[in-house]
C-alpha positions as CSV (number, residue, x, y, z in Angstrom):
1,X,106.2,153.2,112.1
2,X,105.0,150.3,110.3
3,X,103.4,150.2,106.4
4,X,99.5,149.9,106.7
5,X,98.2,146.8,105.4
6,X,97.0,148.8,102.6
7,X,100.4,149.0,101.5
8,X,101.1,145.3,100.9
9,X,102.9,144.2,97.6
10,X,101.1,141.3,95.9
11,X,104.1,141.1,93.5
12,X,107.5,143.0,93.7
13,X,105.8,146.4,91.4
14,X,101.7,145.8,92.8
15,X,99.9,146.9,95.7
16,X,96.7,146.5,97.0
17,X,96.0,149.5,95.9
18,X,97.3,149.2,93.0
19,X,95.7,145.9,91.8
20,X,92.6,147.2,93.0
21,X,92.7,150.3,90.2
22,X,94.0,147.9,87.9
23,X,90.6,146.1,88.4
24,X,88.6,149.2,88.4
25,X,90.1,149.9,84.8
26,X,89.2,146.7,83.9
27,X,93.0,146.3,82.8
28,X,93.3,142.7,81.7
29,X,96.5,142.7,80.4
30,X,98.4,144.4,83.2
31,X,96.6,142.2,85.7
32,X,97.6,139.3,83.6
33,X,101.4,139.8,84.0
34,X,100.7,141.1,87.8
35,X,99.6,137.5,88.5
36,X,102.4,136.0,86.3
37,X,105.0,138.5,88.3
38,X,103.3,137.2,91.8
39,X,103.8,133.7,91.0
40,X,107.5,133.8,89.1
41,X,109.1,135.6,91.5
42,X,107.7,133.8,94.4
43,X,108.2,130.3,93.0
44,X,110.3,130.1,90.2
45,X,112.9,132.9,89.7
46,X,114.2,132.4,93.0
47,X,116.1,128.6,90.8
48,X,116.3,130.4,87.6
49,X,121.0,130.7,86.9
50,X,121.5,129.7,90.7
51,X,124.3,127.2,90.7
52,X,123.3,126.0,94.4
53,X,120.0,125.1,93.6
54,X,118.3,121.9,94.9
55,X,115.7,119.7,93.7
56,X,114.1,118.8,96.7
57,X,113.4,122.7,97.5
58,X,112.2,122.9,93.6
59,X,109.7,121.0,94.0
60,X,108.1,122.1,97.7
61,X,108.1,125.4,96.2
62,X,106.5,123.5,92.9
63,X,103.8,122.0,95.4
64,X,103.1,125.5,97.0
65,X,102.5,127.1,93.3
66,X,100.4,124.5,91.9
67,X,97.9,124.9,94.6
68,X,98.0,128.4,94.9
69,X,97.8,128.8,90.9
70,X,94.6,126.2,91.1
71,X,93.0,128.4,93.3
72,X,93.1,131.0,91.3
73,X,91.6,129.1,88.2
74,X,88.9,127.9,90.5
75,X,88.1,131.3,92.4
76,X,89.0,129.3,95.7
77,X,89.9,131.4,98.8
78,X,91.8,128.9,100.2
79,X,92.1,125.2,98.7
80,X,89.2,123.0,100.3
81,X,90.9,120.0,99.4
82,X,94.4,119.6,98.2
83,X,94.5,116.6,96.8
84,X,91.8,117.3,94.1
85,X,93.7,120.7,93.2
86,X,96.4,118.5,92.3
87,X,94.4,116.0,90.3
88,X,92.5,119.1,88.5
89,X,95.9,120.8,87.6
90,X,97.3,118.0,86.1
91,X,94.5,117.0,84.0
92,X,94.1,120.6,82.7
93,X,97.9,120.7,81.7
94,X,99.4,119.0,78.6
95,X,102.6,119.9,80.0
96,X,102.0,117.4,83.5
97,X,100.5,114.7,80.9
98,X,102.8,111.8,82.1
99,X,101.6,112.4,85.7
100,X,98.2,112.2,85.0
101,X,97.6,108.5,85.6
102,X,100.2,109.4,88.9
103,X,98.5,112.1,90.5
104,X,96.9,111.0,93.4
105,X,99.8,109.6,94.5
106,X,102.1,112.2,93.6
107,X,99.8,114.2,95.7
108,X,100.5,111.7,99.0
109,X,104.1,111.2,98.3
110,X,105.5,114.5,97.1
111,X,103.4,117.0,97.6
112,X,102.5,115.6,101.6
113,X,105.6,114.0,102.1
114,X,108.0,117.1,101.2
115,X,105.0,119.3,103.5
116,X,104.7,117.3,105.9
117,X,107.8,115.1,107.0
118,X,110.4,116.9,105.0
119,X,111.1,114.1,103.0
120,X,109.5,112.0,99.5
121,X,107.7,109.0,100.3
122,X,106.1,105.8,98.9
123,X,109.9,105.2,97.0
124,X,109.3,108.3,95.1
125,X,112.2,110.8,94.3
126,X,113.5,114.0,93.1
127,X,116.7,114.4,90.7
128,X,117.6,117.5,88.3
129,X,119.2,115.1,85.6
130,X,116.3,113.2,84.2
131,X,115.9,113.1,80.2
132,X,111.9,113.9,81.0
133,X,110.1,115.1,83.9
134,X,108.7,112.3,85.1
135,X,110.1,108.2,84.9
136,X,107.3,106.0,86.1
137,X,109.5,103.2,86.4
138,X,111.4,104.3,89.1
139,X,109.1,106.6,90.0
140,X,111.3,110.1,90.1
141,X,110.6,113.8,89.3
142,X,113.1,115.8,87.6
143,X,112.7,118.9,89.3
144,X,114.1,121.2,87.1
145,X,112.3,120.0,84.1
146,X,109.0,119.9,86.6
147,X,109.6,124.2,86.9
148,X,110.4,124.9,83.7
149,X,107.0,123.0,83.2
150,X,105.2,124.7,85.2
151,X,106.4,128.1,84.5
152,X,104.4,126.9,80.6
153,X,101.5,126.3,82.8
154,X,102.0,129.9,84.3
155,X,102.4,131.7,81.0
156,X,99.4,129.9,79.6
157,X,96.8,131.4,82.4
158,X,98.5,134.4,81.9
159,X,97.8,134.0,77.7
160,X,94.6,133.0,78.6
161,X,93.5,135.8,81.1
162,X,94.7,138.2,78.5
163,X,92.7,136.5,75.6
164,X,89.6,136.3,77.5
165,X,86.6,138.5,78.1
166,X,86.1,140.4,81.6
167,X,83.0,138.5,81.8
168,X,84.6,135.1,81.3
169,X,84.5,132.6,83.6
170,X,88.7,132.5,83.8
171,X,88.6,136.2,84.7
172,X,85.2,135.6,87.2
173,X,87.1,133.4,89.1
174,X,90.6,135.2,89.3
175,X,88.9,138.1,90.8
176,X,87.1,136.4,93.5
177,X,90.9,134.8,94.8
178,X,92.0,138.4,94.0
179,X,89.5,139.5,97.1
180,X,90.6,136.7,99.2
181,X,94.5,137.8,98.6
182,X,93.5,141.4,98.9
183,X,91.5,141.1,102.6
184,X,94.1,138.5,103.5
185,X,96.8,141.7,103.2
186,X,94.4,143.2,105.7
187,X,95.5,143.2,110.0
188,X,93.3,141.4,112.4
189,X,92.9,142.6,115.1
């Protein structure tokens, strides 16, 4: 017999269910860590002490959480256009500062490339040995750097979902994606 749909674990310790009692009590700090716990172990645990870890996978998985995590901060359901999630997420995070003139184009070459053909592109490239996260020089990412960055990124929605009112807008829009993500759990028939 298969689980119902109901059932579903948003993050290894949250269900449906679950979250959606969470939101009933109106418990902003537990949910704040539930969406920290969805998005670490997803995205960023999986290259945390793993000796056999590659860039290149980093930073599709990097790609995937950026967008997802933007959706979230704008109450998307799904992302209606990718290449201004990117653009928004870097500007909104000191930590991406040195790819905020670079965006656009980390968007096409990156972000598309890695999607969509497996591969950079535009002479863009991914190493884990850089002395920052991005060289604009020769164009590369340092993908290990680029997580750790990110994960700052994570912890600060989290801060600021705990810091903030029910009623503010940070906590308005995490609950409209938190509907999407919950009916998505749902079968179709």
């Amino acid at each position: 017999m298969s689980p119902r749909s109901t059932d579903t674990l948003l993050s290894s310790k949250v269900s449906v269910p679950q979250y959606l009692e969470l939101e009933k009590q109106r418990d902003r700090e537990k949910i704040a860590n539930f969406v920290y716990e969805r998005f670490h172990e997803r995205c960023i645990q999986a290259f945390t002490d793993n000796k056999n870890k590659n860039g290149f996978i980093m930073m599709a998985s990097a790609c995937l959480m950026i967008e997802a995590l933007e959706s979230f901060w704008q109450g998307w359901k799904k992302s209606p256009n990718s290449a201004l999630a990117f653009c928004q997420f870097f500007d909104r995070n000191a930590q991406f500062l040195t790819l905020r003139g670079a965006s656009q184009q980390f968007y096409v070459n990156v972000r598309c490339g890695i999607m969509h053909q497996g591969e950079t592109t535009g002479g863009w490239h991914i190493r884990r040995d850089l002395e920052s996260l991005f060289d604009a020089k020769s164009l590369t990412i340092d993908a290990t750097r680029f997580l750790r960055a990110l994960n700052g990124c994570l912890s600060d929605y989290r801060a600021a979902l705990k810091e903030s009112e029910w009623h503010a807008e940070v906590w308005k829009q995490c609950r409209k994606k938190m509907k999407d993500v919950c009916a998505n759990a749902k079968r179709v028939a």
